[in-house]
C-alpha positions in Angstrom: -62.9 -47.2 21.0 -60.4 -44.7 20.9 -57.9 -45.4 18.0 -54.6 -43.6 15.9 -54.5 -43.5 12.4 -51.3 -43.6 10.9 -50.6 -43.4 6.9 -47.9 -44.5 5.2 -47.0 -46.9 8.0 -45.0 -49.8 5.8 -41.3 -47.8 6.0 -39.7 -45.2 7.2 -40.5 -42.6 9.0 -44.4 -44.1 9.3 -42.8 -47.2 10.7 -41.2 -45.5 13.0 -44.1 -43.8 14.4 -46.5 -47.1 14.4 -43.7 -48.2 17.3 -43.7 -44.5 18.8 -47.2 -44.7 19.3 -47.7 -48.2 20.7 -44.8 -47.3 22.7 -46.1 -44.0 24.1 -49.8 -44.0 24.2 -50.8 -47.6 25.6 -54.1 -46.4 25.8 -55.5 -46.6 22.5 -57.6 -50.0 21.9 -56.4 -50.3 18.3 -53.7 -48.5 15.7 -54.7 -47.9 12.1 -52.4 -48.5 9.5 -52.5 -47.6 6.2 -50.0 -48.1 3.5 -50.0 -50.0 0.1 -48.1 -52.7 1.0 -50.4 -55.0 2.7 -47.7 -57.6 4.1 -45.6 -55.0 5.7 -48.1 -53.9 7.7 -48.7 -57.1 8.6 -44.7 -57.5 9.8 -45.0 -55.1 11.7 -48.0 -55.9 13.7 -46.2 -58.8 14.6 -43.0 -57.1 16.0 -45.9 -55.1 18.5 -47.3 -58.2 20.3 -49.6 -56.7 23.0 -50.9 -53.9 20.7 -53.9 -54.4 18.4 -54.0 -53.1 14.9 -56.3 -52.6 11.8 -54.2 -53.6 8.5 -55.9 -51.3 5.9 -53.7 -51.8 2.5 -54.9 -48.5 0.8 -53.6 -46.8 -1.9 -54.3 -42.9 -1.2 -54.0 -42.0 -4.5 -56.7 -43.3 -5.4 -60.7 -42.2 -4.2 -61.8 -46.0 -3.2 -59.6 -45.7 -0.4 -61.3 -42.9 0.9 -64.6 -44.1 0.4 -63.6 -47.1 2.2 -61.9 -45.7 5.3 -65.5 -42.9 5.5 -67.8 -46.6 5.8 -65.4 -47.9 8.4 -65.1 -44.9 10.4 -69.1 -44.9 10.3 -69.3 -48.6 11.0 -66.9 -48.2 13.9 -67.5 -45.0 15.2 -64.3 -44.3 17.1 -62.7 -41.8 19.0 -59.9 -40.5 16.8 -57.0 -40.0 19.6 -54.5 -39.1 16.9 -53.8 -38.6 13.1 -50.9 -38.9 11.6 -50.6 -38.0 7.9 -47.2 -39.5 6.8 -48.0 -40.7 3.6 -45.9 -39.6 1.3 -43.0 -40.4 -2.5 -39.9 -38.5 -3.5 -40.0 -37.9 -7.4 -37.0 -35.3 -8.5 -36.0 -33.7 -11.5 -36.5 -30.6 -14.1 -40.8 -30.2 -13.9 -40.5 -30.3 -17.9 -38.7 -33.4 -17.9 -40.5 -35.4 -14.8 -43.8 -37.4 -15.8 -46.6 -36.0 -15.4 -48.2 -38.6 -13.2 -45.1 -38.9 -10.9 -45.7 -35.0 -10.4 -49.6 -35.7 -9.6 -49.0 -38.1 -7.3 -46.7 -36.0 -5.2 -49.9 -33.4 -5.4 -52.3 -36.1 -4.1 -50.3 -37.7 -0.9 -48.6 -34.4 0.3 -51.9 -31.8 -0.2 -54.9 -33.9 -1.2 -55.0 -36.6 0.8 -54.0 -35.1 3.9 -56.6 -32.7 2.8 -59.2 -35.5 2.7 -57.4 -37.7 6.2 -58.6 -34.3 8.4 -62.0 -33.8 6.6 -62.8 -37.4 7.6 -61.2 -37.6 10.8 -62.3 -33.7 12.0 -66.0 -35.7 13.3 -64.5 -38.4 15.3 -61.8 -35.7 17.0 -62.8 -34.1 20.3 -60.6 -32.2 22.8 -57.3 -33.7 23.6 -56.8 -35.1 20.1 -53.9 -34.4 18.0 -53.2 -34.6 14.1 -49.5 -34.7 13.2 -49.2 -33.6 9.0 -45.0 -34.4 8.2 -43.7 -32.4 5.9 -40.3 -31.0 5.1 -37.9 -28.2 5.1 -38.2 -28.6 1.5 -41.5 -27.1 2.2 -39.8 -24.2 3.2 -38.5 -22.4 0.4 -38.5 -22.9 -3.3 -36.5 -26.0 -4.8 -35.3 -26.6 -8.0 -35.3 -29.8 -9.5 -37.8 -30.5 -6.5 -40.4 -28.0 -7.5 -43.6 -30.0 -7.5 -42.0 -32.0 -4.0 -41.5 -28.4 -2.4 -44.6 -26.6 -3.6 -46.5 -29.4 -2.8 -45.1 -29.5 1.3 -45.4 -25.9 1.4 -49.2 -26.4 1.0 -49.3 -28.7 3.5 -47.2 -26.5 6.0 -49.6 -23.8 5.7 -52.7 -25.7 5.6 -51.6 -27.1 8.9 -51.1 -23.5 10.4 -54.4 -22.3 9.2 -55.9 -25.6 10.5 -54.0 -25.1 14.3 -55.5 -21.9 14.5 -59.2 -23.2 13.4 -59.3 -26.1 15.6 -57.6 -24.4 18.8 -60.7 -23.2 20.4 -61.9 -27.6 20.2 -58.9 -28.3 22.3 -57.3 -30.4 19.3 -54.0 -30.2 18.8 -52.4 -29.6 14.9 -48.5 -29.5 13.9 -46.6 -29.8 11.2 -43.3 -32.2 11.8 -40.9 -30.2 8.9 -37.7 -32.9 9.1 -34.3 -32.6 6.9 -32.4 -35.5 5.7 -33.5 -39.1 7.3 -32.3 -42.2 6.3 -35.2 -43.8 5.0 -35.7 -45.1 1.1 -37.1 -41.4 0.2 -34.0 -39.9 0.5 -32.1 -41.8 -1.5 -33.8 -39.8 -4.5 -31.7 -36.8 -3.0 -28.6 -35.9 -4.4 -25.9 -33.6 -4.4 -24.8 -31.7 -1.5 -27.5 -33.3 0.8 -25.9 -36.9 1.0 -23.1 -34.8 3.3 -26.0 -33.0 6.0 -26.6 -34.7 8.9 -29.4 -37.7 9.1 -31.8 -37.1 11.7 -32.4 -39.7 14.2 -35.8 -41.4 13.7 -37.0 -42.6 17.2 -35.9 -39.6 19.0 -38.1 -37.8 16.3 -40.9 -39.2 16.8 -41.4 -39.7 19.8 -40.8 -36.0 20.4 -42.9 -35.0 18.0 -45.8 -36.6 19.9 -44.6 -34.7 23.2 -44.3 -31.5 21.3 -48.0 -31.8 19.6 -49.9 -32.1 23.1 -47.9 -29.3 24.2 -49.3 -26.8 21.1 -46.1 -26.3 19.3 -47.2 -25.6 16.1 -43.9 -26.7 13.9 -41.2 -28.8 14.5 -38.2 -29.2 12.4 -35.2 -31.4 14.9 -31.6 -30.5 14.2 -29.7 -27.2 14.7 -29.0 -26.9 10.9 -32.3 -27.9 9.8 -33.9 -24.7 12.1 -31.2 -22.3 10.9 -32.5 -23.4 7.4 -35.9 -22.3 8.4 -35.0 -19.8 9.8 -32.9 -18.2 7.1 -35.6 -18.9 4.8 -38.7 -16.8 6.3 -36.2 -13.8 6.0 -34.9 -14.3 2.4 -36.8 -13.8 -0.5 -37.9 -17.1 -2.3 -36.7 -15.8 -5.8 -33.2 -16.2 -4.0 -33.4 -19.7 -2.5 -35.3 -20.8 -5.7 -32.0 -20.3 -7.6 -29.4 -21.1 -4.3 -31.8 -24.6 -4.0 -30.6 -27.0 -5.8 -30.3 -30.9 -5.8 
């Protein structure tokens, strides 16, 4: 059974992918989707008629979830065609002032439990196979009053480069999508300058991105101004952009 897994697949950007994938890799014999919210997931199954999909309502901050998606991948055993880890929150704000827990929970969905999506996924992977982690330029450069948000996306940037060059040799492909501004309930936490920068344009994203990841490209970030952005920061020092950032 060859399958995709796709996190956070209720809104947004995830959404977006779920219909990227059924629309470009007609293949697969079932789509995973895992997000919280059980009855979105369903909603969207329905809007895909043709397309079969396992509704798995997890929560991946928590470790049940994990345990649970480890028995059905044994149970199942299928051929993991692609992972896409977009899983993720928006929490902003001074770190002294922000809960504590809103700061761990950006830790777990943007490092941990993409951390914990490969490590389970890696066994059921062979050659051809692709995993998609979706970061952000945020991930880019220090960001105040989004430090935990940026630190935490720069881990997962550089975890995926480390884990492109480990699983080369296997023939599986590994990028990091590293989007600005989209339109999705996530950005709405952003404020200041960033409600004037352009919005990227979801399905022309996507479905890109999953031409760009078979190809080897090893990051994508879509939009002139968003790739000046990264560009600008690999030459500046961080202890710059950490007092120029600011939203």
């Amino acid at each position: 059974m060859n399958i995709a897994i796709i996190t956070g697949a209720s809104s947004g950007l995830g959404r977006e992918y779920v219909r990227a994938v059924a629309e470009k890799m007609p293949e697969l014999d079932e789509i995973w989707l895992i997000a919280r919210r059980q009855q979105r997931l369903i909603g969207l199954a329905h809007t895909l008629p043709g397309h079969r999909f396992r509704i798995l309502p997890y929560d991946l901050t928590m470790a049940s979830s994990f345990r649970k998606l480890r028995g059905l991948l044994a149970r199942e055993n299928p051929h993991v065609q692609l992972l896409i880890n977009d899983a993720g929150a928006m929490h902003t704000g001074p770190v002294a002032t922000m809960s504590l827990v809103n700061q761990e929970e950006l830790i777990t969905l943007h490092a941990v439990a993409p951390t914990r999506l490969v490590h389970l996924a890696l066994p059921y992977m062979g050659r051809g196979s692709a995993i998609i982690n979706v970061t952000s330029i945020g991930g880019f450069a220090p960001v105040q009053n989004m430090t935990v948000y940026s630190a935490s996306k720069a881990y997962l940037i550089s975890y995926t480069e480390g884990l492109h060059a480990e699983l080369r040799s296997q023939g599986i492909h590994v990028m990091a999508l590293a989007p600005g501004i989209m339109r999705t309930s996530q950005a709405n936490a952003f404020g200041g300058i960033t409600k004037y920068l352009p919005a990227l344009n979801l399905p022309a994203v996507t479905r890109r991105s999953l031409n760009l990841v078979i190809r080897g490209q090893l990051i994508y970030t879509p939009g002139l101004l968003y790739k000046a952005y990264r560009l600008a920061a690999r030459v500046t020092p961080d202890t710059l952009w950490s007092y120029v950032n600011r939203f």
